[in-house]
Structure formats: structure tokens, C-alpha cells
Biotite code that builds the C-alpha atoms (Angstrom):
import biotite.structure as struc

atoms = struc.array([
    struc.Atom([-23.428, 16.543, 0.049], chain_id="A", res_id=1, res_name="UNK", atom_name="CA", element="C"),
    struc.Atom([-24.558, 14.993, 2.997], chain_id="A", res_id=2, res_name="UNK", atom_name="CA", element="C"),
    struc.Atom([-22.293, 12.596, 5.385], chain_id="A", res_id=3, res_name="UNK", atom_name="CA", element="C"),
    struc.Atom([-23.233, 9.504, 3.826], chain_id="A", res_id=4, res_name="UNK", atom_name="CA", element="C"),
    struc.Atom([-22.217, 10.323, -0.031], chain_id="A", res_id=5, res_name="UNK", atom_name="CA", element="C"),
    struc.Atom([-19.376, 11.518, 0.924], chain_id="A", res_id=6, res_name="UNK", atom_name="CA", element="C"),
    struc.Atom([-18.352, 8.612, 2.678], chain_id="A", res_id=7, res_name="UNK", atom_name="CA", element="C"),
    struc.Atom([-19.849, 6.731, -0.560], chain_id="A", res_id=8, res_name="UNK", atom_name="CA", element="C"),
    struc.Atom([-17.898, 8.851, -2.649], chain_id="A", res_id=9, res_name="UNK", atom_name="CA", element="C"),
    struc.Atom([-14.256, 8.444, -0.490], chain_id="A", res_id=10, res_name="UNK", atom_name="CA", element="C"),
    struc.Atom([-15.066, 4.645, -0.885], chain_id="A", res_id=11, res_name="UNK", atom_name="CA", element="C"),
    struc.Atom([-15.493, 4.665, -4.232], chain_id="A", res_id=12, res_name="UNK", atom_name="CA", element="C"),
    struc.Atom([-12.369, 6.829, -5.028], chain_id="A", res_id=13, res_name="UNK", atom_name="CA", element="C"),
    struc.Atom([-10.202, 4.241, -2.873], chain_id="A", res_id=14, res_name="UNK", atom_name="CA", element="C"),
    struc.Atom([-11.748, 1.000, -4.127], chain_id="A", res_id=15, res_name="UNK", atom_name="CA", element="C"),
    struc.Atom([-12.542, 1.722, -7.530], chain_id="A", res_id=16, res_name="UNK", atom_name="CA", element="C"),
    struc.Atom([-9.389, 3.863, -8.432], chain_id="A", res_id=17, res_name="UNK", atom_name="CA", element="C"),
    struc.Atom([-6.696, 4.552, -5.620], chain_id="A", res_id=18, res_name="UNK", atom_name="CA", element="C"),
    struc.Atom([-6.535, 1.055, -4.814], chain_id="A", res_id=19, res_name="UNK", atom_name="CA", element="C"),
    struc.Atom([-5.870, -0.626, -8.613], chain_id="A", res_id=20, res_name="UNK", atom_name="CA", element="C"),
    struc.Atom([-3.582, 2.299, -9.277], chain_id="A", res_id=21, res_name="UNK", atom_name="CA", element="C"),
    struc.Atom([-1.314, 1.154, -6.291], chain_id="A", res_id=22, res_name="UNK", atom_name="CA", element="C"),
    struc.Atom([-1.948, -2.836, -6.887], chain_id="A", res_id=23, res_name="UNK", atom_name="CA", element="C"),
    struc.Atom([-1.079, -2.210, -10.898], chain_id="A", res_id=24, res_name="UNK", atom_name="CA", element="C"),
    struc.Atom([1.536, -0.344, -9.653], chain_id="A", res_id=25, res_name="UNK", atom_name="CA", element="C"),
    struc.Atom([3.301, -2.710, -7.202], chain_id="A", res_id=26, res_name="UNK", atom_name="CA", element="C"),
    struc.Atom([2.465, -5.205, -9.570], chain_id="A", res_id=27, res_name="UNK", atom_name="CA", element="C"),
    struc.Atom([4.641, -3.360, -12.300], chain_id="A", res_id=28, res_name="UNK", atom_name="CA", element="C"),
    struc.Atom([7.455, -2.639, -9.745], chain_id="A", res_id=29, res_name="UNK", atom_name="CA", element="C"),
    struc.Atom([7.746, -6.612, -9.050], chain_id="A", res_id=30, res_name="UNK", atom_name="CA", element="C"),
    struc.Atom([8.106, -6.869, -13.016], chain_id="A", res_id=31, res_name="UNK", atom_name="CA", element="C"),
    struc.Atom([10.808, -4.460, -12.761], chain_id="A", res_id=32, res_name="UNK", atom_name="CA", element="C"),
    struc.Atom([12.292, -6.021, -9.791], chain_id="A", res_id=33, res_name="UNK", atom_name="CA", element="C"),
    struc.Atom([12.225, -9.390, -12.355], chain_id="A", res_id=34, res_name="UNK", atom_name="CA", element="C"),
    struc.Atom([13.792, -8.011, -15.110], chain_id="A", res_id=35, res_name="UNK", atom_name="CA", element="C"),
    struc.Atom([17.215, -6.476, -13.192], chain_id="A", res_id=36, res_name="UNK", atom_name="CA", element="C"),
    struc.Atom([17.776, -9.918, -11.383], chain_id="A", res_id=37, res_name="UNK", atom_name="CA", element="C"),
    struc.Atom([17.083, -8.372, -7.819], chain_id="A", res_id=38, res_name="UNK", atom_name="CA", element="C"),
    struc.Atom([17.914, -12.281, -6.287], chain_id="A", res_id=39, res_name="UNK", atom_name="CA", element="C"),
    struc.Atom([21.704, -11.884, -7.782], chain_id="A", res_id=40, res_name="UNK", atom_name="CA", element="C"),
    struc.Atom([21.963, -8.000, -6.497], chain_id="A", res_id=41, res_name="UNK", atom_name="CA", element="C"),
    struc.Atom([20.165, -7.025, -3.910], chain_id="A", res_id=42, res_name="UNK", atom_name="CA", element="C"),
    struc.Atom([18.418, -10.049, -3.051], chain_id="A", res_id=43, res_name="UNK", atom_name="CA", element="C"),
    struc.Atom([16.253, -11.018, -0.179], chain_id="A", res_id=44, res_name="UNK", atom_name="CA", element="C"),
    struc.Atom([16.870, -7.602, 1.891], chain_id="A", res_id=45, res_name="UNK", atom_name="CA", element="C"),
    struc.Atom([15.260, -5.646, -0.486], chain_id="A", res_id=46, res_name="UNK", atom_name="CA", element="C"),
    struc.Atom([12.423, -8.392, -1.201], chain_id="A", res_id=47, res_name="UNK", atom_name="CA", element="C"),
    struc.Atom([11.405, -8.095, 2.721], chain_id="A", res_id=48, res_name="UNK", atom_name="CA", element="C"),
    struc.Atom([11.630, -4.591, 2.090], chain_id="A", res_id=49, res_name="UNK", atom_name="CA", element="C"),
    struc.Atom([8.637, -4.849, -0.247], chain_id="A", res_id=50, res_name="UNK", atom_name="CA", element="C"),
    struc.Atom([6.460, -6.964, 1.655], chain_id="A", res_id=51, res_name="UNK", atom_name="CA", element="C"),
    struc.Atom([6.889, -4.910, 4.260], chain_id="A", res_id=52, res_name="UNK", atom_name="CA", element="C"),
    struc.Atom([6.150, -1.732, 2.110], chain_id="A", res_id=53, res_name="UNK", atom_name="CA", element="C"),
    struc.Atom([3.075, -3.737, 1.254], chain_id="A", res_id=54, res_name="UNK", atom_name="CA", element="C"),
    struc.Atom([1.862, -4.304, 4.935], chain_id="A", res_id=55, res_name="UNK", atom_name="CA", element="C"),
    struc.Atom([2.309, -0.734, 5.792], chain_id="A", res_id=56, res_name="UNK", atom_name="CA", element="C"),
    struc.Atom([0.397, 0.802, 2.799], chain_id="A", res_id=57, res_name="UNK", atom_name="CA", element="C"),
    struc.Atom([-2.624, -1.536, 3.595], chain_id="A", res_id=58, res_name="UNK", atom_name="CA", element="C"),
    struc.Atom([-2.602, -0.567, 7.209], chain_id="A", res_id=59, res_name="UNK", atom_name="CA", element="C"),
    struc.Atom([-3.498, 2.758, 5.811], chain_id="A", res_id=60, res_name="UNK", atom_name="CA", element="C"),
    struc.Atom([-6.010, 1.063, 3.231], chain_id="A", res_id=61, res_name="UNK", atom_name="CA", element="C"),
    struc.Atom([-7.541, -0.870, 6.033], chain_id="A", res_id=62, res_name="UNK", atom_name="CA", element="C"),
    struc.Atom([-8.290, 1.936, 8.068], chain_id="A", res_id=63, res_name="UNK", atom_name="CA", element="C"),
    struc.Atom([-9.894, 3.852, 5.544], chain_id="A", res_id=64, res_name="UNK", atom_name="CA", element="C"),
    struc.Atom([-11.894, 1.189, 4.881], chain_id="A", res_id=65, res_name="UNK", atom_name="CA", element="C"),
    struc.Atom([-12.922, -0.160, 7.780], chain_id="A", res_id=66, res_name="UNK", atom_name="CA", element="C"),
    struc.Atom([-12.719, 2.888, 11.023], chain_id="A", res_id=67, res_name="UNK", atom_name="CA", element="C"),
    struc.Atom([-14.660, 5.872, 11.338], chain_id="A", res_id=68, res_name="UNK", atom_name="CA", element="C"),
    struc.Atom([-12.661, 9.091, 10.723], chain_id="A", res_id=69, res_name="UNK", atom_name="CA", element="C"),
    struc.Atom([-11.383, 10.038, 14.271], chain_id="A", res_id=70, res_name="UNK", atom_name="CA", element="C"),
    struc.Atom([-8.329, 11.651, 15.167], chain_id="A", res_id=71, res_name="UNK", atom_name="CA", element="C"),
    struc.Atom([-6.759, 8.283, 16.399], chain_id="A", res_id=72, res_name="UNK", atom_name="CA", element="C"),
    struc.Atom([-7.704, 6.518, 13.131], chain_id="A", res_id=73, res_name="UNK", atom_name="CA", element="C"),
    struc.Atom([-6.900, 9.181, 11.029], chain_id="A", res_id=74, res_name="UNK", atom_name="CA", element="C"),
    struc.Atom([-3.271, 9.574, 12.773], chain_id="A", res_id=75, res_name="UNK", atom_name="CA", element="C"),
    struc.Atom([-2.963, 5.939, 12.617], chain_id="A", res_id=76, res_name="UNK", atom_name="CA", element="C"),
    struc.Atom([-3.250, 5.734, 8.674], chain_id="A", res_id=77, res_name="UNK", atom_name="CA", element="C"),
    struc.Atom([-1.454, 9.126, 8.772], chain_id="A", res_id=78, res_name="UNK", atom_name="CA", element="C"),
    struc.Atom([1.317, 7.369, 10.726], chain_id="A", res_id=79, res_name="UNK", atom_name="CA", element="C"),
    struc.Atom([1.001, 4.004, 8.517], chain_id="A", res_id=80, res_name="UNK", atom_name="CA", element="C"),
    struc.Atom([1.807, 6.313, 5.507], chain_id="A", res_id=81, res_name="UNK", atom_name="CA", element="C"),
    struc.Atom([4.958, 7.993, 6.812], chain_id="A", res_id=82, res_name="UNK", atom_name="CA", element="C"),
    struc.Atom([5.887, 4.748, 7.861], chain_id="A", res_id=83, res_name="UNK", atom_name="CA", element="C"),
    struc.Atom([5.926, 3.263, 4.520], chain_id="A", res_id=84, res_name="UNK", atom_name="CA", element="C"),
    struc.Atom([7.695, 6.662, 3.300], chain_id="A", res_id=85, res_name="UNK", atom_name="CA", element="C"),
    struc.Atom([10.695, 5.701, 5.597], chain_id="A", res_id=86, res_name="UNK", atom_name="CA", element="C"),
    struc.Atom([10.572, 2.130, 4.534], chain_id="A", res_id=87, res_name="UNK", atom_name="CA", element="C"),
    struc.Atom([11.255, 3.332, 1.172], chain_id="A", res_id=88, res_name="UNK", atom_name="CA", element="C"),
    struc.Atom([13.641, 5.490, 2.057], chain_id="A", res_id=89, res_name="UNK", atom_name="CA", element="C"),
    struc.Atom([15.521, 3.051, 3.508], chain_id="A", res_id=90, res_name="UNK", atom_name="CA", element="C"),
    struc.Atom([14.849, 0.730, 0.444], chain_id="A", res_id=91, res_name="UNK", atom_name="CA", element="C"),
    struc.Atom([16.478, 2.941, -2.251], chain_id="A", res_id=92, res_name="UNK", atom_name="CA", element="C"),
    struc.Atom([19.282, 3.627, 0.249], chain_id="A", res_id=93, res_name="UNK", atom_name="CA", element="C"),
    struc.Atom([20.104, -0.128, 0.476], chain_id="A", res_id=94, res_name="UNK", atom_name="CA", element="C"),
    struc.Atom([18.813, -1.068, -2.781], chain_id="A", res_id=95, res_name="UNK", atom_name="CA", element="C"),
    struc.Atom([20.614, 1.830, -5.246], chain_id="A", res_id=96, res_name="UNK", atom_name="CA", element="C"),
    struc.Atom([24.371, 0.853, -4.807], chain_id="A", res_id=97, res_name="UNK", atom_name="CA", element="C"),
    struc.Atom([23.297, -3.204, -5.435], chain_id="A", res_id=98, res_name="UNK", atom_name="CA", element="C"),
    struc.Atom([21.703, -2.655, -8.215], chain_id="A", res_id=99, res_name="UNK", atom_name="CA", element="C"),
    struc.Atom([20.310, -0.471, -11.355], chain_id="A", res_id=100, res_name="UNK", atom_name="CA", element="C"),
    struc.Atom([17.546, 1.310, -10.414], chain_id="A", res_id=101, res_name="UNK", atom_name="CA", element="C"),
    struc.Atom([15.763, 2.672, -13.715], chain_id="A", res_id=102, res_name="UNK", atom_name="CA", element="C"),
    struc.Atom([13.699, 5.726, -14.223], chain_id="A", res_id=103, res_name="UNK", atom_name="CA", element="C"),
    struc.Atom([10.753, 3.448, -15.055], chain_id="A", res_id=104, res_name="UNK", atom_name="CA", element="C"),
    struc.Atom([11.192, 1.703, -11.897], chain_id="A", res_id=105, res_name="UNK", atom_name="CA", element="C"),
    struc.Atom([11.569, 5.270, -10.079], chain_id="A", res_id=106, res_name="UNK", atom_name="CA", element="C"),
    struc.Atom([8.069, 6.431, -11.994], chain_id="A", res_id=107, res_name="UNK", atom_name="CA", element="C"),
    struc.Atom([6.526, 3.484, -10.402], chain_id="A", res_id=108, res_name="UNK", atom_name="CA", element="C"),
    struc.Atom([8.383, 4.238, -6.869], chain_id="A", res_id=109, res_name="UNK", atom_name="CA", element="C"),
    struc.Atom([6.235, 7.521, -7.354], chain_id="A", res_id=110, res_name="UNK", atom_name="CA", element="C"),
    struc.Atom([2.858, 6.073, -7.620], chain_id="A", res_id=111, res_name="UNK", atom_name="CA", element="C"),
    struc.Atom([3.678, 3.413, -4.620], chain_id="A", res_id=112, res_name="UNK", atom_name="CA", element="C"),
    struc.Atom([4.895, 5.986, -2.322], chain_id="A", res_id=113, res_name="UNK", atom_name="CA", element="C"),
    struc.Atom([1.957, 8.620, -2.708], chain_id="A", res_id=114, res_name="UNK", atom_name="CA", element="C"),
    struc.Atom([-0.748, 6.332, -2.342], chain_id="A", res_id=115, res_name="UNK", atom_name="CA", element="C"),
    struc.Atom([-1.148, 5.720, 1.061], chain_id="A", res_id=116, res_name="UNK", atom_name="CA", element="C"),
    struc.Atom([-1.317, 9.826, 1.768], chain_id="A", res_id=117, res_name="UNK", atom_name="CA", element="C"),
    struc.Atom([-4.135, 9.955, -0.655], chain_id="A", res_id=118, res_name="UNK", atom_name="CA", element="C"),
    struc.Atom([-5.872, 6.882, 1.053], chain_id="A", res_id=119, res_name="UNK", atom_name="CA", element="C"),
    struc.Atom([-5.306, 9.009, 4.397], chain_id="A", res_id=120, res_name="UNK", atom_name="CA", element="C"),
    struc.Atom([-6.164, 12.211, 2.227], chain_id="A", res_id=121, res_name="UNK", atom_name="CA", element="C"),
    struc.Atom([-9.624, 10.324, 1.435], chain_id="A", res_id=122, res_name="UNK", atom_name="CA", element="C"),
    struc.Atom([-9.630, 9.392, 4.621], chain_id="A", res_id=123, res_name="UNK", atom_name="CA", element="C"),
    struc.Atom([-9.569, 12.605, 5.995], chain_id="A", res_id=124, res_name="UNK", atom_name="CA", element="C"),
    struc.Atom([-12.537, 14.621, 3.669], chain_id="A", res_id=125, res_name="UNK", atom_name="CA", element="C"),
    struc.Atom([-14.845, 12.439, 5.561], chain_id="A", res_id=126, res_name="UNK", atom_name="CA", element="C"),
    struc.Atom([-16.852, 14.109, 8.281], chain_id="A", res_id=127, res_name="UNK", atom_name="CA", element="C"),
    struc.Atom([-15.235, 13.055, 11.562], chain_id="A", res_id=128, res_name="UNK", atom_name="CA", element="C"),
    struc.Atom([-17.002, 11.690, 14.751], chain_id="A", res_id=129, res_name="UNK", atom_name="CA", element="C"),
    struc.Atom([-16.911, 13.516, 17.577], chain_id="A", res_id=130, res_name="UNK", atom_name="CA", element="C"),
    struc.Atom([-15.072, 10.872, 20.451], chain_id="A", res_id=131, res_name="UNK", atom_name="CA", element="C"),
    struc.Atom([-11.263, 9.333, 19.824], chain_id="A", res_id=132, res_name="UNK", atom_name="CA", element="C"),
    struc.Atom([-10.291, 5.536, 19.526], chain_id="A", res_id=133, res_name="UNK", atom_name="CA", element="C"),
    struc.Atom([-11.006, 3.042, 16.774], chain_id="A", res_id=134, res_name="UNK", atom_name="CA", element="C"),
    struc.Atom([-14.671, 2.519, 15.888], chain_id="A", res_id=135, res_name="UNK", atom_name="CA", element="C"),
    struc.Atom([-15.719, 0.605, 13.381], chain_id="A", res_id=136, res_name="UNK", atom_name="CA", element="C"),
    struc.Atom([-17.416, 2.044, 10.653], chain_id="A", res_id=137, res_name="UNK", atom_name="CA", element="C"),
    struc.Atom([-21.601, 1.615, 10.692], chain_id="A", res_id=138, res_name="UNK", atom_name="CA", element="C"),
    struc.Atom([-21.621, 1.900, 6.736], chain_id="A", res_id=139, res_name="UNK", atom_name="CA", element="C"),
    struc.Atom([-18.557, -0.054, 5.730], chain_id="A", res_id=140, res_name="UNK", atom_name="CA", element="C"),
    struc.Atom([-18.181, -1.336, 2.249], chain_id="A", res_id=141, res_name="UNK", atom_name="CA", element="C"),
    struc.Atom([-20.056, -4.520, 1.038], chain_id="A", res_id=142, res_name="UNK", atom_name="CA", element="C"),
    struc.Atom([-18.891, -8.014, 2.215], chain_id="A", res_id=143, res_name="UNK", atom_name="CA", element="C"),
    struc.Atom([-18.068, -8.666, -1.970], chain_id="A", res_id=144, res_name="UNK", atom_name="CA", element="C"),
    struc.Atom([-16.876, -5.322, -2.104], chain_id="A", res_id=145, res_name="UNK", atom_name="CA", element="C"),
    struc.Atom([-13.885, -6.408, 0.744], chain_id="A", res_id=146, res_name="UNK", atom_name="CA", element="C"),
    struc.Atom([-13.528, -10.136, -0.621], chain_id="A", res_id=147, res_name="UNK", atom_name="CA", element="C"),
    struc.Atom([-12.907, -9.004, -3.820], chain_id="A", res_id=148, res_name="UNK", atom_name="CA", element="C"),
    struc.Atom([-10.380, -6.050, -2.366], chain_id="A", res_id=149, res_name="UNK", atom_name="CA", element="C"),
    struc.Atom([-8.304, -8.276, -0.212], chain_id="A", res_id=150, res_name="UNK", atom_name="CA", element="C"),
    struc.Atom([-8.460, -11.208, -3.009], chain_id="A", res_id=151, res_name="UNK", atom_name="CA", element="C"),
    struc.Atom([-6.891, -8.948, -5.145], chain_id="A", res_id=152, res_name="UNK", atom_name="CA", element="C"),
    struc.Atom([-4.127, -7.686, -2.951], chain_id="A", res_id=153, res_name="UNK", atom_name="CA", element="C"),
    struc.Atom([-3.513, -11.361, -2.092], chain_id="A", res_id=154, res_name="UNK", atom_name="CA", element="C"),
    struc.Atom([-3.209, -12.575, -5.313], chain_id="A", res_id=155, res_name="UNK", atom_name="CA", element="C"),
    struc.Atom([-1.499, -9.466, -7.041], chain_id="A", res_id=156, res_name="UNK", atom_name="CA", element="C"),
    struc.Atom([0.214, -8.021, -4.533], chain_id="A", res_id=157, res_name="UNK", atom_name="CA", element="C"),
    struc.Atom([1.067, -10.492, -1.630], chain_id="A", res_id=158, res_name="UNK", atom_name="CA", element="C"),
    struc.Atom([1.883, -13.624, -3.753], chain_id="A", res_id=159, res_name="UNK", atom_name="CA", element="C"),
    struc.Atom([4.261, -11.539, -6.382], chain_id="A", res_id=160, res_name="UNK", atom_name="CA", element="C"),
    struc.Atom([6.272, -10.309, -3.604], chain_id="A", res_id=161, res_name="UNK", atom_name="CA", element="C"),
    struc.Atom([6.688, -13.698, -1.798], chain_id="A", res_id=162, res_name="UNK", atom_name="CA", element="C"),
    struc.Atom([7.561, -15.655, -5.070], chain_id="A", res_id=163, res_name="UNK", atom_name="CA", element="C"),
    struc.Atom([10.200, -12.622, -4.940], chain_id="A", res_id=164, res_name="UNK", atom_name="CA", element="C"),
    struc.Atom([11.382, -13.892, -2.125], chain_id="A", res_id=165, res_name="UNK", atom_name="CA", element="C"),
    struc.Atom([11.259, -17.220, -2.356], chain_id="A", res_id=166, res_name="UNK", atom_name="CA", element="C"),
    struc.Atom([13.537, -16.434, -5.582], chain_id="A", res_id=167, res_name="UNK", atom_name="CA", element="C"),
    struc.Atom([15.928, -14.596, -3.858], chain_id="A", res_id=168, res_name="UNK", atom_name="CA", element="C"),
    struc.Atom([16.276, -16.970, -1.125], chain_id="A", res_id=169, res_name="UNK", atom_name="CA", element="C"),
    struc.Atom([17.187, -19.785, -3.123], chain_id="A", res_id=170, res_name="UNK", atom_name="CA", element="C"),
    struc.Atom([19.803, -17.843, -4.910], chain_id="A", res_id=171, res_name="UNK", atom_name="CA", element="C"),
    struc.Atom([21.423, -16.610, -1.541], chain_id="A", res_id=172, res_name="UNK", atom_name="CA", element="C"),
    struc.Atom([25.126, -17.846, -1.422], chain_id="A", res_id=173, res_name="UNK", atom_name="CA", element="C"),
])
């Protein structure tokens, strides 16, 4: 394969697959979230939690999608990822003695947490450029392509979580 198809080919495994997986996913997890009350448990905390969860795992998406593979980019996303592993670390930890955590909810937990390592593992099969830094990528994905990609994370992953919040907030004592 040359350079070029496998960059075509990373792209397409993290817009056409990785990507819905985790947006479905997180999607699923605020249904969960719905269904065992989180604003009369663990309430806004854990909401924040998410949206930050959120931010972290599309650092790692953006990257990918928008820098050349160097070893600052790719240790960026890297770092995005473990980032995101801590912040749901810390989630459970705060979130499991609030409230009922089920094993559907921890089969979703699965999906969300891996993710963003097999964004950076995408990431990383692509041929890397010699110098350090952030470059932008020469053949990025199409302008539709990233509309509809950030669209969707907006509407089904960013507004969820905030009407989360929102819910929480007004149930706050």
C-alpha cells in the first residue's frame, strides 16, 4: 500500500466505523445515565464528568483527523487517551457508591474507554513524517466529510450530555 491509502484507509476506519461506534455508544451510556436517575444520585459531578470524557476522547479524534503522524501529535492523542482513561477512573470511583452502576452500563463503559487508543492506534499505522510539532495534514478529510463528523458529535454527543446537566442542575438541593 502506498502512503496515501493508508492514510485513506485509517480515515475511513475512524470516520466510517470507530467514530459511530463511540457516538452510539456515548449515546447509549446517556440513556443509561436516564434510566437510573443520575440527577437524584450522583448528579451534576458525574454529568461534568462526561462532558469532559467527551472533550478528551475528541482531542484524540481531532488529531487523527486533522495532524500529520509525528511523534508530538501522536503523543498528544496518545496522552488525550490516557487522559480520558483517568477521567473514567475517577468517574466510576465517584460515581459507583451514588448510584447503581449496571453491567449494561459497564459494557458500554468498555466501548467508550477503548476508543480513543484505537483512534491513536489508527493514528499510529500511518507512515510518520520525518520533523516533530503539529502539522496539519496536506490530505485531510473532505470539508462534508468534517461537517457532517462534528454535526454529529454536536448533536449526539455534546447536546445529550448538556441536557444531562442541565437536568441534574435543576434537581440539585
Amino acid at each position: 500500500m502506498t502512503a496515501r491509502e493508508v492514510e485513506r484507509a485509517t480515515d475511513t476506519l475512524i470516520v466510517r466505523y470507530l467514530f459511530p461506534v463511540w457516538l452510539g455508544a456515548g449515546l447509549l451510556d446517556w440513556y443509561w445515565h436516564r434510566q437510573t436517575h443520575i440527577e437524584q444520585t450522583a448528579g451534576a459531578t458525574e454529568s461534568v464528568m462526561h462532558l469532559l470524557m467527551g472533550l478528551e476522547a475528541g482531542c484524540a479524534f481531532t488529531f487523527a483527523l486533522f495532524f500529520e503522524t509525528t511523534k508530538t501529535s501522536l503523543g498528544a492523542a496518545f496522552a488525550a487517551s490516557l487522559v480520558h482513561e483517568l477521567t473514567t477512573i475517577w468517574d466510576v470511583a465517584y460515581t459507583a457508591p451514588r448510584r447503581e452502576i449496571k453491567p449494561r452500563e459497564h459494557h458500554t463503559h468498555s466501548f467508550l474507554e477503548v476508543l480513543p487508543f484505537c483512534i491513536t492506534a489508527a493514528m499510529a499505522v500511518r507512515p510518520q513524517v520525518a520533523s516533530n510539532g503539529f502539522r496539519l495534514r496536506a490530505q485531510r478529510p473532505s470539508l462534508t466529510t468534517i461537517v457532517v463528523v462534528y454535526a454529529s458529535a454536536v448533536a449526539f454527543g455534546f447536546i445529550p450530555h448538556v441536557e444531562e446537566l442541565a437536568r441534574c442542575l435543576r434537581s440539585a438541593p
